[in-house]
N, C-alpha and C positions, 0 to 999 in steps of 0.2 A: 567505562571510559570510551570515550567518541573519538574518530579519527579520522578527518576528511581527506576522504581521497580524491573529488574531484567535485569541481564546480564552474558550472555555467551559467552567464546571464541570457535573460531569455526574454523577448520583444515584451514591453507592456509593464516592464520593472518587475519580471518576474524572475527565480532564481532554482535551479534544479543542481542540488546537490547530491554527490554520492558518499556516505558515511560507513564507514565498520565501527558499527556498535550494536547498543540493545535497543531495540524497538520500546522498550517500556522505561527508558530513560530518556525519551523526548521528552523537551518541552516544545510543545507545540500546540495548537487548537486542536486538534485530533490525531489518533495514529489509524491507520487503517490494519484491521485483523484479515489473517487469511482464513475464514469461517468456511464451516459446512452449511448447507441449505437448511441444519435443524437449529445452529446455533449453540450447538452441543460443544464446548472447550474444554476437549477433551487430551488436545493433544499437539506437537509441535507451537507453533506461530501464539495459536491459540489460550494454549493451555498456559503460556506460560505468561499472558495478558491475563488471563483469570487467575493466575494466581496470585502475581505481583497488585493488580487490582483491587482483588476482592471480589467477595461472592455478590455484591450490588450488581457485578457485570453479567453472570448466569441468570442471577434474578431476572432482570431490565431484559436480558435476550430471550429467555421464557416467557418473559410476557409478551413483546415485541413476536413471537412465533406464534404463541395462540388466539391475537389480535389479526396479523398479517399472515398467517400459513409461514410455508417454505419460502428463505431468500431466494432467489434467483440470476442471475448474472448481473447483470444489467440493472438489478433494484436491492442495493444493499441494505443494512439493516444501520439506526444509530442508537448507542446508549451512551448514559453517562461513562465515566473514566474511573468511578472507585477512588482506590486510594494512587491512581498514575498521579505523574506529572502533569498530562494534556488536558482537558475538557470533556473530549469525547473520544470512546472508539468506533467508528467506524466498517464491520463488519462485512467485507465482502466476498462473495464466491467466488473464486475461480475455477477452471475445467481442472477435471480428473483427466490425465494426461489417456488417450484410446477412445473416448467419449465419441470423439467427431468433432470438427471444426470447432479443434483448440483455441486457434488461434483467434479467432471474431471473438469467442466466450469469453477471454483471458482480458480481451480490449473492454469490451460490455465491462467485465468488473471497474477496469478501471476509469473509465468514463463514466459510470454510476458513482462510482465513491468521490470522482473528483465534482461531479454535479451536485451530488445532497451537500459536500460541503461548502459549496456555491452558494445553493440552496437556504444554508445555517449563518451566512454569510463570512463563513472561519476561512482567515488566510493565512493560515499553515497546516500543511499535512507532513505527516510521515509514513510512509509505508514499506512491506516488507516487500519479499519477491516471491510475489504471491501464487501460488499451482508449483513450485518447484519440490516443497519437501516431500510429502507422502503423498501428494497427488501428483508427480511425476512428472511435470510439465519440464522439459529439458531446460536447462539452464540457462544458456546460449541463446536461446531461442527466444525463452521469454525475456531476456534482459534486451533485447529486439521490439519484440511486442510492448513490452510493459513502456521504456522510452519512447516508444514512436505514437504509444497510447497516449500517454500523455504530451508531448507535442502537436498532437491531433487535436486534442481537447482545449488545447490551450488556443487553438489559433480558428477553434470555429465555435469557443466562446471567450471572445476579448474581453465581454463583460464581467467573467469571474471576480469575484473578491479572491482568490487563491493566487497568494503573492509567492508563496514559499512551500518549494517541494522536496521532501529529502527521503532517498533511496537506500534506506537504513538496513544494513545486511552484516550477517554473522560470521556464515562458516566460510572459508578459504575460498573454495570452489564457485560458491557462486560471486563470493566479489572480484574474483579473476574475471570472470565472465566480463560482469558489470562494468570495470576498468576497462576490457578489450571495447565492450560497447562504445564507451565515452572517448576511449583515445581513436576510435571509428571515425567516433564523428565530432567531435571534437579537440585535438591533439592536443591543444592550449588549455585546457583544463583541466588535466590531469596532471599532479606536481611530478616530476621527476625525481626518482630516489638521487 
């Protein structure tokens, strides 16, 4: 079950949404995974796309590695969706929080993921809040980064096909975050209990 907690319209009929739900109960052209550089779904974000999926999504990323090497920031990976709702997933890196210049790393993902689905010409994503669970990217922080990533993206490529963005998050903590971000910077968007 989905539950919106905030929503903003955004120059060009575009729409950024913030949701508490499950990532793998979009429906949308794509969700974006928070992956490691092998592709390996093994665990949080990931694991739990590959298993709702199907092993099509392990398959297509094993191959997608031995074809391409390691993902990288900035150059996400796409397969098909399995048994999801969406089309595609999406596959991108983010920094292991100590790494070094988190914060550029964390944006590169997200401006790759929002490019290849550009790219695909898909106008809906969903994504998680990607570098927060076991790669440690502080919470706060990247609910900063990650918004202002994709406001950046959106306004120094007008020509995107990507009409609709939704920041689909689980546990407590990080959509407290999320919410502070959005009632930041936008107050009017966030409903009032």
């Amino acid at each position: 079950m989905s539950r919106m907690l905030g929503d903003h319209s955004l120059p060009g009929d575009r729409r950024l949404s913030l949701i508490q739900g499950d990532l793998t109960e979009q429906d949308v052209d794509a969700i974006v995974n928070a992956a490691n550089k092998h592709l390996a779904h093994g665990g949080g974000v990931a694991a739990a796309i590959a298993r709702r999926g199907g092993p099509q999504i392990q398959s297509e990323s094993d191959a997608w590695v031995r074809k391409n090497g390691p993902v990288d920031h900035a150059r996400p990976a796409m397969t098909g969706a399995g048994r999801l709702p969406c089309r595609y997933v999406i596959h991108a890196v983010g920094p292991v929080w100590g790494e070094g210049d988190e914060d550029t790393k964390l944006e590169a993902a997200i401006h790759g993921a929002l490019d290849l689905a550009t790219q695909n010409r898909l106008t809906s994503l969903a994504m998680p809040a990607i570098s927060t669970g076991i790669f440690g990217f502080p919470k706060a922080r990247a609910a900063r980064v990650i918004i202002q990533g994709v406001l950046d993206f959106l306004e120094t490529h007008p020509e995107t096909s990507v009409r609709e963005i939704r920041l689909v998050l689980f546990d407590q903590q990080t959509l407290e975050e999320f919410v502070t971000e959005f009632i930041r910077r936008w107050p009017e968007s966030v409903p009032q209990a």
